[in-house]
Structure formats: C-alpha cells, structure tokens
ROSEDREN-166725 format. One record per residue: chain; residue in one letter; residue number from 1; y, z, x of N, C-alpha, C, O, CB in turn. Coordinates in steps of 0.02 Angstrom, whole numbers, plus 50000, padded with zeros to 5 digits. Each point is the difference from the previous one (the first is absolute). Glycine has a CB too. Layout:
residues N
A, A, NUM, Y, Z, X, Y, Z, X, Y, Z, X, Y, Z, X, Y, Z, X
...
This chain:
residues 166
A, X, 1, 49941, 50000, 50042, 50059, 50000, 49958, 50062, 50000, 50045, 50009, 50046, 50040, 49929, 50015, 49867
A, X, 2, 50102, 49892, 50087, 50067, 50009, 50033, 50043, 50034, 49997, 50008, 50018, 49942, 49978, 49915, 50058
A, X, 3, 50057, 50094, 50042, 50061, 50062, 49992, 50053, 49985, 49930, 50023, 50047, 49968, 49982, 49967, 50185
A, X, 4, 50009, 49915, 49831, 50036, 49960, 49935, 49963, 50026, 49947, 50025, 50030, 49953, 50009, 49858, 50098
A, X, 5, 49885, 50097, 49958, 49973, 50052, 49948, 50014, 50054, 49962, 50017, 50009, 49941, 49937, 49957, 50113
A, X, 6, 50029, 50078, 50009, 49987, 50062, 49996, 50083, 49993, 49968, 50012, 49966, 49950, 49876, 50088, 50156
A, X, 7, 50147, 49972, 49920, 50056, 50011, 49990, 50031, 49966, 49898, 50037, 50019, 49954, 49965, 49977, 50224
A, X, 8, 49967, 49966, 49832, 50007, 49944, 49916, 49960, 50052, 49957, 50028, 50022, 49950, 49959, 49822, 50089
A, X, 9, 49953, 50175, 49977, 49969, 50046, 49944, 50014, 50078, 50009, 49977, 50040, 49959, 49926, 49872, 50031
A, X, 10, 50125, 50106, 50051, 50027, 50063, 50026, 50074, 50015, 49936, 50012, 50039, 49954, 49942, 49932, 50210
A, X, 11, 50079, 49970, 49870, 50059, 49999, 49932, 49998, 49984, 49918, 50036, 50010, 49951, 50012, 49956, 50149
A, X, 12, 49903, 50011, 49911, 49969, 49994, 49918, 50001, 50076, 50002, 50053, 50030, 49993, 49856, 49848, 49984
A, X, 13, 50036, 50152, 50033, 49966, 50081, 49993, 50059, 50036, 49989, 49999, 50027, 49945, 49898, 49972, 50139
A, X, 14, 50164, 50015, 49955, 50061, 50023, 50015, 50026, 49991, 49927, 50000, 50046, 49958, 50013, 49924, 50176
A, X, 15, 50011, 49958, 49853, 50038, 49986, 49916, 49973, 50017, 49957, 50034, 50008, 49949, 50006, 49912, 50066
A, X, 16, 49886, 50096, 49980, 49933, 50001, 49941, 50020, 50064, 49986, 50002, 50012, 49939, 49886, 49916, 50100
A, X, 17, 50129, 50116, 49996, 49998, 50081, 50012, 50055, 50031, 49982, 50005, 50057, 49978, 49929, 49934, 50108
A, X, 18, 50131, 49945, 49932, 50070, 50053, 50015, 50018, 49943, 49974, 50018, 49949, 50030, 50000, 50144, 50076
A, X, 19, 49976, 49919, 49818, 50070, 49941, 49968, 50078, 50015, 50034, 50043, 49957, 50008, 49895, 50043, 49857
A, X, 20, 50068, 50066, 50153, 50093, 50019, 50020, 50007, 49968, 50074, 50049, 50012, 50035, 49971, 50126, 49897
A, X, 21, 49932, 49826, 50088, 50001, 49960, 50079, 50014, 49923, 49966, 50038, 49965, 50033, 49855, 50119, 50059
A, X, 22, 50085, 49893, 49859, 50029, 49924, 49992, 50040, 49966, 50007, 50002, 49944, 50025, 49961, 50071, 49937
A, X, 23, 50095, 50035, 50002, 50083, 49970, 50030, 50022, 49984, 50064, 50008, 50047, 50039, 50021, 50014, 49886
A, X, 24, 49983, 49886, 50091, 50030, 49990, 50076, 50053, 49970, 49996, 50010, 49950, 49965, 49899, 50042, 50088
A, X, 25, 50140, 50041, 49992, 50079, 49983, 50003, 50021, 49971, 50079, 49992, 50031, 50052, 50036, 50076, 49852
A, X, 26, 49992, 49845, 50090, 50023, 49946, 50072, 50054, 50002, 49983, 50023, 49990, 49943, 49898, 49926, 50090
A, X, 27, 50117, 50103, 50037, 50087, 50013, 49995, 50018, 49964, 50072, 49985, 50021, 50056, 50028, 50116, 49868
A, X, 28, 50026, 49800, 50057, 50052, 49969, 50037, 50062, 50006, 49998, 50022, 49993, 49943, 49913, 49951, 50054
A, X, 29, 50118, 50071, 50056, 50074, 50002, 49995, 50021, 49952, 50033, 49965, 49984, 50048, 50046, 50120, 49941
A, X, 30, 50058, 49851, 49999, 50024, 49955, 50063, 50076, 50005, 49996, 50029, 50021, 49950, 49869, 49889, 50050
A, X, 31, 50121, 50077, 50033, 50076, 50012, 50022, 50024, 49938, 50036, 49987, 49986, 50059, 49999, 50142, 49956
A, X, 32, 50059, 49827, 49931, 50043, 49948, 50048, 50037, 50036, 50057, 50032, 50052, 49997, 49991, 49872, 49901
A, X, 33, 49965, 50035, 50159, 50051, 50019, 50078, 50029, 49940, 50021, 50043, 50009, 50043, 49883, 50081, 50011
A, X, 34, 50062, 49840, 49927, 50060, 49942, 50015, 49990, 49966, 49976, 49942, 50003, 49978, 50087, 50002, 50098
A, X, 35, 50001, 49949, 49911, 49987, 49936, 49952, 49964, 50021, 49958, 50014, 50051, 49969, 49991, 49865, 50098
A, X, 36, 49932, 50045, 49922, 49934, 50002, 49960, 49940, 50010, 50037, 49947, 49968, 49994, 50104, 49961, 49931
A, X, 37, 49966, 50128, 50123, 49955, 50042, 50037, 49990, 50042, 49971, 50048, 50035, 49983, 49974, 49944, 50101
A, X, 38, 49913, 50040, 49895, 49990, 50093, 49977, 49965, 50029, 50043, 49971, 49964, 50041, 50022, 50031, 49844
A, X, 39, 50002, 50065, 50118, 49955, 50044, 50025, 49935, 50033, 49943, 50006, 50043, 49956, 50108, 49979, 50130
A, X, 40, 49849, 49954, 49928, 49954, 50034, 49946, 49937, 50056, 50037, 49972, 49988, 50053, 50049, 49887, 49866
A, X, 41, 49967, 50189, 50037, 49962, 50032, 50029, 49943, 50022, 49934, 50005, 50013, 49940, 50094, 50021, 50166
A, X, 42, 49855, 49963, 49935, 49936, 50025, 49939, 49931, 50043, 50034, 49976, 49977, 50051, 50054, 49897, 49873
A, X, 43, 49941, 50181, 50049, 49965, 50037, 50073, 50010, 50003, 50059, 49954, 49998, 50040, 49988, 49984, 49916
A, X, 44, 50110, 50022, 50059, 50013, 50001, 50090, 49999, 49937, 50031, 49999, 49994, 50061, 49943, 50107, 49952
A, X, 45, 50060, 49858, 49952, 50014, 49932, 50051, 50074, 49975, 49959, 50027, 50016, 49947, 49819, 49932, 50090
A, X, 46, 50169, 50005, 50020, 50070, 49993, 50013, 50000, 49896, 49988, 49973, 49954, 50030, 50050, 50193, 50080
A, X, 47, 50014, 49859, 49845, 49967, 49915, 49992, 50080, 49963, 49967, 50021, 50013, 49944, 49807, 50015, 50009
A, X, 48, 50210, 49923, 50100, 50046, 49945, 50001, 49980, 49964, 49955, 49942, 49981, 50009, 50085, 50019, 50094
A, X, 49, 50003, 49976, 49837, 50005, 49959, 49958, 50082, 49966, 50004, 50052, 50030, 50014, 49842, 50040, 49919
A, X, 50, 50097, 49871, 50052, 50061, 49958, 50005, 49997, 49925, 49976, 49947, 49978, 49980, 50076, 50096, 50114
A, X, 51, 50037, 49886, 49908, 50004, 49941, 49983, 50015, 49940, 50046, 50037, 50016, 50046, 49985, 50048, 49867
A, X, 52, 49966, 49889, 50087, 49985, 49968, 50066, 50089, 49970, 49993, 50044, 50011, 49959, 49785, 49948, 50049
A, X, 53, 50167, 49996, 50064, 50071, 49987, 50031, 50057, 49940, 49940, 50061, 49991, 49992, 49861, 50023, 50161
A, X, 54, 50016, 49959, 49818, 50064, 49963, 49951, 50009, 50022, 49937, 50023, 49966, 49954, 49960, 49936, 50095
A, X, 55, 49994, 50169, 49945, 50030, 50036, 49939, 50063, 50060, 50035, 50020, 50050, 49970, 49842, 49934, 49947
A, X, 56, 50161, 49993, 50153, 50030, 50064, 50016, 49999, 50031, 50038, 50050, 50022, 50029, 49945, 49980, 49912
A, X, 57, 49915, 50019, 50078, 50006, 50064, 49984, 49964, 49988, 50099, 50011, 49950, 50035, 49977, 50104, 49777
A, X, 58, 49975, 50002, 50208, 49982, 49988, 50076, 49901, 50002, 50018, 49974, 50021, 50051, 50173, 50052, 49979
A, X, 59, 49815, 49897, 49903, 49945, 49993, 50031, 49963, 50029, 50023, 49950, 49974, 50024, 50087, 49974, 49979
A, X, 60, 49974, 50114, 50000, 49957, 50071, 50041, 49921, 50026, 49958, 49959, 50040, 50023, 50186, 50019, 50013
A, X, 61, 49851, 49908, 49904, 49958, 50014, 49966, 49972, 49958, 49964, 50018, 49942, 50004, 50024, 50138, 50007
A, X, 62, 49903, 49939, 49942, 49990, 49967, 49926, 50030, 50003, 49960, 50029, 50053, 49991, 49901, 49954, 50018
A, X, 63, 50078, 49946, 49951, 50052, 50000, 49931, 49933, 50049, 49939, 49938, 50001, 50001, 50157, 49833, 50025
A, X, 64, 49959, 50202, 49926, 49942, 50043, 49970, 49952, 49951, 49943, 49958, 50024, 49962, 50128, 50098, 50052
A, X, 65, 49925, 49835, 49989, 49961, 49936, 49977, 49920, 49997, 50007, 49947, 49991, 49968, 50160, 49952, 50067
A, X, 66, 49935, 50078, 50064, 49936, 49947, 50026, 49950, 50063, 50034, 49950, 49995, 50037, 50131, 49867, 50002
A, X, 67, 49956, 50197, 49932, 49959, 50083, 50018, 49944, 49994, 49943, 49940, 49992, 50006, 50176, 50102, 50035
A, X, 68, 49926, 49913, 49903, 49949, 49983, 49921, 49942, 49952, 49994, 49957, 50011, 49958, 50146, 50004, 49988
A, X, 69, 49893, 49920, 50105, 49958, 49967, 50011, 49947, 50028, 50039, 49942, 50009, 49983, 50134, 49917, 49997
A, X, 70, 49955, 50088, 50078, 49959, 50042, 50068, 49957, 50057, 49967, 49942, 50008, 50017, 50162, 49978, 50080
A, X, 71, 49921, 50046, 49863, 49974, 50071, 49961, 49947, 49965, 49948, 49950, 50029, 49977, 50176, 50057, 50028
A, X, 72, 49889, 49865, 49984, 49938, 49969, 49938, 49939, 49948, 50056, 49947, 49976, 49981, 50168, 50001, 49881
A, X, 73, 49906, 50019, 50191, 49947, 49999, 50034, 49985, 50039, 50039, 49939, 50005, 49996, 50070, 49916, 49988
A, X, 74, 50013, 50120, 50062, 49952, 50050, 50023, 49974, 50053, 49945, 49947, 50027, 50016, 50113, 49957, 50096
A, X, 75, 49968, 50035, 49825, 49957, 50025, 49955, 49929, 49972, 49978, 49948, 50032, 49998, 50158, 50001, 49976
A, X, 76, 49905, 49888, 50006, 49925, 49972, 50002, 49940, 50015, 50063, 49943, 50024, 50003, 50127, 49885, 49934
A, X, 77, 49962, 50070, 50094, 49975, 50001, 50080, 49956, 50073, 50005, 49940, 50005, 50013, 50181, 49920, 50045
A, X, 78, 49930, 50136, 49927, 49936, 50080, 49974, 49971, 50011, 49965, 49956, 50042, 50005, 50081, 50002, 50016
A, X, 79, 49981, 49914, 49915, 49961, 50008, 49935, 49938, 49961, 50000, 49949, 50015, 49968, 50153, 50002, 49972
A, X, 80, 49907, 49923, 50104, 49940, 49957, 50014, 49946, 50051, 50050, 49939, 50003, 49990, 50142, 49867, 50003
A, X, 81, 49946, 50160, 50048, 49951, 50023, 50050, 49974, 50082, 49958, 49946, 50028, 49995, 50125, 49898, 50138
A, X, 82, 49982, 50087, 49849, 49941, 50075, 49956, 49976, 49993, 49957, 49970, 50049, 49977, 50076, 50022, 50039
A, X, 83, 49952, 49866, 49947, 49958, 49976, 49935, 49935, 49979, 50036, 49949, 50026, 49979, 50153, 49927, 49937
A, X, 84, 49895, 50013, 50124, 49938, 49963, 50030, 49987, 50044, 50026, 49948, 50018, 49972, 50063, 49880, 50043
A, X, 85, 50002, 50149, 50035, 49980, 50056, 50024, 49928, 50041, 49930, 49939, 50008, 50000, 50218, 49997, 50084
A, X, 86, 49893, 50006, 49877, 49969, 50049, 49936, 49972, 49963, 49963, 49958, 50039, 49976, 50117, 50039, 50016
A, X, 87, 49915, 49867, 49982, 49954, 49937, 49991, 49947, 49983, 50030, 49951, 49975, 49971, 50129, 49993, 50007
A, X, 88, 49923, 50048, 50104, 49932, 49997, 50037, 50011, 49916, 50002, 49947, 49969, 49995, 49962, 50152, 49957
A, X, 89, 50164, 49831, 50056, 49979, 49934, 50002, 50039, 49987, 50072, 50053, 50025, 50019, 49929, 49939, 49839
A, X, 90, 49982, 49995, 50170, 50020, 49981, 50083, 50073, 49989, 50005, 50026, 49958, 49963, 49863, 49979, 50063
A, X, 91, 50138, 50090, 50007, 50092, 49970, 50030, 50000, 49997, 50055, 50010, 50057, 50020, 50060, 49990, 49917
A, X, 92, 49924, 49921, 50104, 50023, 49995, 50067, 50085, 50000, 50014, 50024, 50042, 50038, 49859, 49893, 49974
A, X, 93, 50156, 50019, 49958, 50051, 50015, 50008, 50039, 49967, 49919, 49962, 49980, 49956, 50017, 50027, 50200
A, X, 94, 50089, 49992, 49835, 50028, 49976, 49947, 50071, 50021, 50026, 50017, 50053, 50027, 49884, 49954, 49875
A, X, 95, 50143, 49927, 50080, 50060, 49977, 50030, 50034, 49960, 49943, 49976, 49947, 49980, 49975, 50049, 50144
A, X, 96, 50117, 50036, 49845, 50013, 49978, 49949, 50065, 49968, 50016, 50039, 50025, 50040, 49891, 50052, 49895
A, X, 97, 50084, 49855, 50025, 50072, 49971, 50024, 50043, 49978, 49927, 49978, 49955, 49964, 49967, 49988, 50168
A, X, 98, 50099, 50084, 49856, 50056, 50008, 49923, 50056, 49946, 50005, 50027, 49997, 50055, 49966, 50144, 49935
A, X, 99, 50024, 49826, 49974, 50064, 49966, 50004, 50055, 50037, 49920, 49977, 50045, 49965, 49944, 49817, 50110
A, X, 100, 50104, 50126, 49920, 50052, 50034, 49933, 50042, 49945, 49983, 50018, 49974, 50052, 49996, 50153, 49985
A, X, 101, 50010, 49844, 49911, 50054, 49936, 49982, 50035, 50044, 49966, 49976, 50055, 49987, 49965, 49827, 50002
A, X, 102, 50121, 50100, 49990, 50053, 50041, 49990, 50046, 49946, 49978, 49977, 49948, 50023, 49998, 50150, 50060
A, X, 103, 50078, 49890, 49885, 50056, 49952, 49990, 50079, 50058, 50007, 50021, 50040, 49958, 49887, 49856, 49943
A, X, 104, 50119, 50090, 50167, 50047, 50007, 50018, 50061, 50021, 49951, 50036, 50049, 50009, 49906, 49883, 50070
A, X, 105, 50061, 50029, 49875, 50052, 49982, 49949, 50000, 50063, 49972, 50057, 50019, 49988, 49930, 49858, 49988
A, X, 106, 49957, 50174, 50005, 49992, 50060, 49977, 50045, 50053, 50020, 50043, 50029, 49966, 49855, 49935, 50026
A, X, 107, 50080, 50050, 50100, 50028, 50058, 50030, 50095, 50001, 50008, 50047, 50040, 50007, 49818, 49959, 50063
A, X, 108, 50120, 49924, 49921, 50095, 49969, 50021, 50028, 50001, 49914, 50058, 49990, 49982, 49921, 49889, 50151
A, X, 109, 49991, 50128, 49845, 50034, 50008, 49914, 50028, 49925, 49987, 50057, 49995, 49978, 49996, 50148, 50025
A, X, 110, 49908, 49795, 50011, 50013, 49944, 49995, 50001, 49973, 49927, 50044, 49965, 49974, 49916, 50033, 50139
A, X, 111, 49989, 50023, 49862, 49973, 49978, 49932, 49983, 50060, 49975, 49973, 50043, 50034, 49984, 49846, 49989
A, X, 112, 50061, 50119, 49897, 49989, 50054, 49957, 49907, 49984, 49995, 49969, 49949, 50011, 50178, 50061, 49912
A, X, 113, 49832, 50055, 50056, 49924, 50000, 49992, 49944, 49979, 50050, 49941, 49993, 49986, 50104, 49989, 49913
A, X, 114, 49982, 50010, 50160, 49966, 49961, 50051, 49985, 50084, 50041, 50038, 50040, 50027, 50035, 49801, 49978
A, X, 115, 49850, 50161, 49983, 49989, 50055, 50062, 49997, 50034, 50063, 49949, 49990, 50032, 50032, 49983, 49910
A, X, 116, 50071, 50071, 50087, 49998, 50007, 50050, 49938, 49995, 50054, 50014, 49967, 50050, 50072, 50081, 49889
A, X, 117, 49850, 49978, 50057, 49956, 50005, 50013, 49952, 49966, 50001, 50011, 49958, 49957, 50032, 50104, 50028
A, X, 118, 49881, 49923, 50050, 49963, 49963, 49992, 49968, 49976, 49933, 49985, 50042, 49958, 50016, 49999, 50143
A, X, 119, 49988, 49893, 49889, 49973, 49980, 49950, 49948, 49968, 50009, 49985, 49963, 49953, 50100, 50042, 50007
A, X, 120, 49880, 49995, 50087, 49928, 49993, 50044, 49980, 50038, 50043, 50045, 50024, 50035, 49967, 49887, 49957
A, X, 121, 49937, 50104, 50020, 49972, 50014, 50081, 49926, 49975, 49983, 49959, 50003, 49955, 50119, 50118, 50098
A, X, 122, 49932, 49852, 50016, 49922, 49976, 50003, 49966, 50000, 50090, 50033, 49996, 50053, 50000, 49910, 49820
A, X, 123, 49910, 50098, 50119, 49989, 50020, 50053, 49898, 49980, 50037, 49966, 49964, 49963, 50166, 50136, 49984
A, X, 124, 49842, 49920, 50102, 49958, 49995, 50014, 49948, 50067, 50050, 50023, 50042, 50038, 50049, 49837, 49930
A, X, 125, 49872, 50114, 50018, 49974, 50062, 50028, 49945, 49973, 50018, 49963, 49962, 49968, 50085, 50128, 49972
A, X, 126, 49946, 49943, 50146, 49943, 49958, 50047, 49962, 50028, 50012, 50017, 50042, 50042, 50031, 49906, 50004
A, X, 127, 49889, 50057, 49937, 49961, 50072, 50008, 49926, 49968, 50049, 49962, 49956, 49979, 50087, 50119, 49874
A, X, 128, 49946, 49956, 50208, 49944, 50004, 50019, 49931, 50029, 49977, 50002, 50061, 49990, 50079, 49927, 50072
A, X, 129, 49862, 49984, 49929, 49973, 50050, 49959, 49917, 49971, 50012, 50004, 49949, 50034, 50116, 50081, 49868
A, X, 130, 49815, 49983, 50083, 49943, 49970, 49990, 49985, 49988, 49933, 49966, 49956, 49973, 50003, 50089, 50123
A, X, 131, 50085, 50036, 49867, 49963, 49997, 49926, 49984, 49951, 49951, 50042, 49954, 50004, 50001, 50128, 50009
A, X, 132, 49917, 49908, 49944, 49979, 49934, 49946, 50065, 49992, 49982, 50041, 50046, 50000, 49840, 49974, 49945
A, X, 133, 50132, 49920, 50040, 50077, 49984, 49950, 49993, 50052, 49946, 50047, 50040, 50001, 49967, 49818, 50008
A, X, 134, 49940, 50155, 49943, 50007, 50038, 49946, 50022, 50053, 50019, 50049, 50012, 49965, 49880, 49944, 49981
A, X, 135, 50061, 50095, 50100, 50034, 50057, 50049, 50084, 49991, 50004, 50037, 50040, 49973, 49846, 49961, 50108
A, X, 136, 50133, 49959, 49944, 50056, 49975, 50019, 50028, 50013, 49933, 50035, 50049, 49991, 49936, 49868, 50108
A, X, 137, 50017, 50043, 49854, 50039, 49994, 49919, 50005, 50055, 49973, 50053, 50020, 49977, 49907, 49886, 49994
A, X, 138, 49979, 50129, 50028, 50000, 50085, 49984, 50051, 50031, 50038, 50039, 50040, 49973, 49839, 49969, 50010
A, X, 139, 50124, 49975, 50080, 50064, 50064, 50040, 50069, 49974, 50003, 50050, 50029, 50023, 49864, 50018, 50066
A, X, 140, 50082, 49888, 49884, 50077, 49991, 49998, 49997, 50030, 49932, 50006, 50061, 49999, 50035, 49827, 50079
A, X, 141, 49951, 50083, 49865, 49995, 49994, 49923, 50026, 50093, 49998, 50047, 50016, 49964, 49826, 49861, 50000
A, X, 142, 50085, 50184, 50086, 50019, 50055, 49996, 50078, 50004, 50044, 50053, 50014, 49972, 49808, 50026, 50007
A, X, 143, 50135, 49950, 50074, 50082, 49985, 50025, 50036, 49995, 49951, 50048, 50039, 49998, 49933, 49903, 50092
A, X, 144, 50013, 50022, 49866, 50044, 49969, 49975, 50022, 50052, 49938, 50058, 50012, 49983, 49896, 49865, 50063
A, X, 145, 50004, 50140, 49936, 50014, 50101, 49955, 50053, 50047, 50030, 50049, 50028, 49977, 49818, 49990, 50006
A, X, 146, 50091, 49978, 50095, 50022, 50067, 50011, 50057, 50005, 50078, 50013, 50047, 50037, 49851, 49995, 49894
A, X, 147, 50152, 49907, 50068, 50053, 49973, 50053, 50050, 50043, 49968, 50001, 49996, 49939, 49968, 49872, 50098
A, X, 148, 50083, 50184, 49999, 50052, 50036, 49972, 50066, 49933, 49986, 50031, 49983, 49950, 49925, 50154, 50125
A, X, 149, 50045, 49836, 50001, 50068, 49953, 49996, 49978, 49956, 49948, 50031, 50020, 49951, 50016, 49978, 50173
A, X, 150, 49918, 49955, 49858, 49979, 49961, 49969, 50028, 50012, 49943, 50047, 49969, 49975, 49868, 50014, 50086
A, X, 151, 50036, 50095, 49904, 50006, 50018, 49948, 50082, 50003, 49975, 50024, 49975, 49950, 49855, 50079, 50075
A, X, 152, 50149, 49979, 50021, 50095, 50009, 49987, 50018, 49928, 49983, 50014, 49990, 49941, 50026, 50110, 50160
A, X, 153, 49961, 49850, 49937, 50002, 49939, 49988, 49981, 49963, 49943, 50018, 49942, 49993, 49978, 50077, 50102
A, X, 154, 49970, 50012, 49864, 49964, 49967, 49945, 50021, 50041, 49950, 49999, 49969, 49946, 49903, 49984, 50109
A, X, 155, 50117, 50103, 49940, 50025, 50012, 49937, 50068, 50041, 50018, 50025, 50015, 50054, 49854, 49983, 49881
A, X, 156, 50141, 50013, 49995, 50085, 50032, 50008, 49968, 50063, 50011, 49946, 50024, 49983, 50153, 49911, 49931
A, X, 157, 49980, 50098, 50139, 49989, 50052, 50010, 50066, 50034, 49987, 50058, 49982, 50010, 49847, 49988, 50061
A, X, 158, 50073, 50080, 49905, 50070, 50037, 49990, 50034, 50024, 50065, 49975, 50031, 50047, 49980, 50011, 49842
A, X, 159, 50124, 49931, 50099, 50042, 50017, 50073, 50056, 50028, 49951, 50021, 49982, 49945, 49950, 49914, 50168
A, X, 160, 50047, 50164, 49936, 50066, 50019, 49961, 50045, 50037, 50095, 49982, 50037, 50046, 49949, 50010, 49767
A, X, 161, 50143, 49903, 50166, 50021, 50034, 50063, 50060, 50006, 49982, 50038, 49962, 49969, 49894, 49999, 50116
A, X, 162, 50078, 50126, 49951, 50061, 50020, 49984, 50083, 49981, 50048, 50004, 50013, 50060, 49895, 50076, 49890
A, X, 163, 50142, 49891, 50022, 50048, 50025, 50047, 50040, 50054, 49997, 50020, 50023, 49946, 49976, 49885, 50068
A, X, 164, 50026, 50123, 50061, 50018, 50045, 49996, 50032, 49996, 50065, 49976, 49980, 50054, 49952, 50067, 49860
A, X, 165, 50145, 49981, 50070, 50064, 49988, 50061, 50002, 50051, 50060, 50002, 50059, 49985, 50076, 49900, 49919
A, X, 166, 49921, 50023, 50163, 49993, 50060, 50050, 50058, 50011, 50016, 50014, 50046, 50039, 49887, 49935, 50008
C-alpha cells in the first residue's frame, strides 16, 4: 500500500469520526506595492503576482488569471495521483497543461454584458500509466468529482467581499 494510500484512508477514518474536522478554511491576503504588482501571501509562502509590460505594469509575476489556471492544474495533477493511489490503478506520472479564453472587452468595460472572465478553458492531461483504458476512465471520471479547483470552477460559489477603509 502506498504512503498516498495510507494517508487517503487515514483521512477518510478522521472525517467518518469527527464531522467538526470537515470544515476547511484557506486564507489568502495580497497587497498592491506598484503598478499591478501585488504581493500575495498564503501559508507562509510569499508569491509575486502581476501584469505583464504592455498592460503597464513590470512582469515580475503571473497575472492572477494565469495562477487560477496553474491551481486547476496542479490540483488535478494531486487529485489524479491520490485517486489512483487509493484506486490501486497504475500512475507513473501525470502532467497537466490548461489554456483559459477570455474576451478582453469584459475586463476593459468595452461592451455591456460581455464577461470579464473566462468563457472556456480547455485543456489536456498526460498520464503515464500501464493501467487498462477502463482504469484510466474510472480515475479520471472520479477526478473529475472530487478535484477541489475544478469543482469551484464548475459551480457558483458564494463570494462576499467587504470594503473597509484603513
């Protein structure tokens, strides 16, 4: 049994036991410091987000665009390996690559009703593996449940943000 295992049915046992452990809260803060540079911090890491040179701004980072992408693939990318892990179906490796389309006209307030935000993503996932194809379909088909980013992505989520003057 692999350590992804163990650990996958370990946390089952944990939630089964202690409904008051289910809730989990992820807290990001960021702070503009120039242009359309932020500083963003989340668990102790320290992470440059920004906008590249012909919006402005100085390039030091990812645009938060292209973080939201990155986060919907390296989320697959774990969800693939502790599903197959706890599935008992072969992974050797899995390497996921996202694109996002978007129409400009949105964020720039060009056109009324036109969405800021993506109105596609599409993407590809490369998985090394021996398992039967039917394996394969089974552990994506479950990915595809229990992917957290995914899931946010696929349905509304309630956001409520306050302002408040320092």
């Amino acid at each position: 049994m692999s350590n992804f295992k163990q650990v996958f049915q370990h946390k089952q046992e944990i939630l089964r036991n202690n409904p008051e452990k289910c809730r989990v809260e992820v807290h990001a803060e960021s702070r503009l410091v120039e242009a359309f540079r932020s500083h963003a911090k989340t668990r102790g890491f320290d992470v440059i987000v920004d906008q590249p040179e012909n919006m402005g701004s100085t390039n030091q980072g990812p645009r938060p665009s292209e973080l939201l992408l990155a986060a919907l693939a390296a989320c697959h990318e774990v969800t693939y390996r502790l599903y197959a892990d706890a599935m008992d179906i072969d992974l050797k490796n899995v390497a996921v690559s996202v694109t996002g389309v978007s129409d400009a006209r949105g964020f720039f307030n060009v056109e009324e009703g036109v969405a800021a935000g993506f109105s596609e993503v599409y993407g590809e996932i490369k998985i090394e593996s021996d398992a039967p194809d039917e394996d394969i379909e089974r552990l994506r088909q479950t990915v595809n449940l229990h992917c957290p980013v995914l899931d946010d992505l696929r349905k509304p989520v309630k956001v409520e943000l306050a302002v408040k003057r320092s």
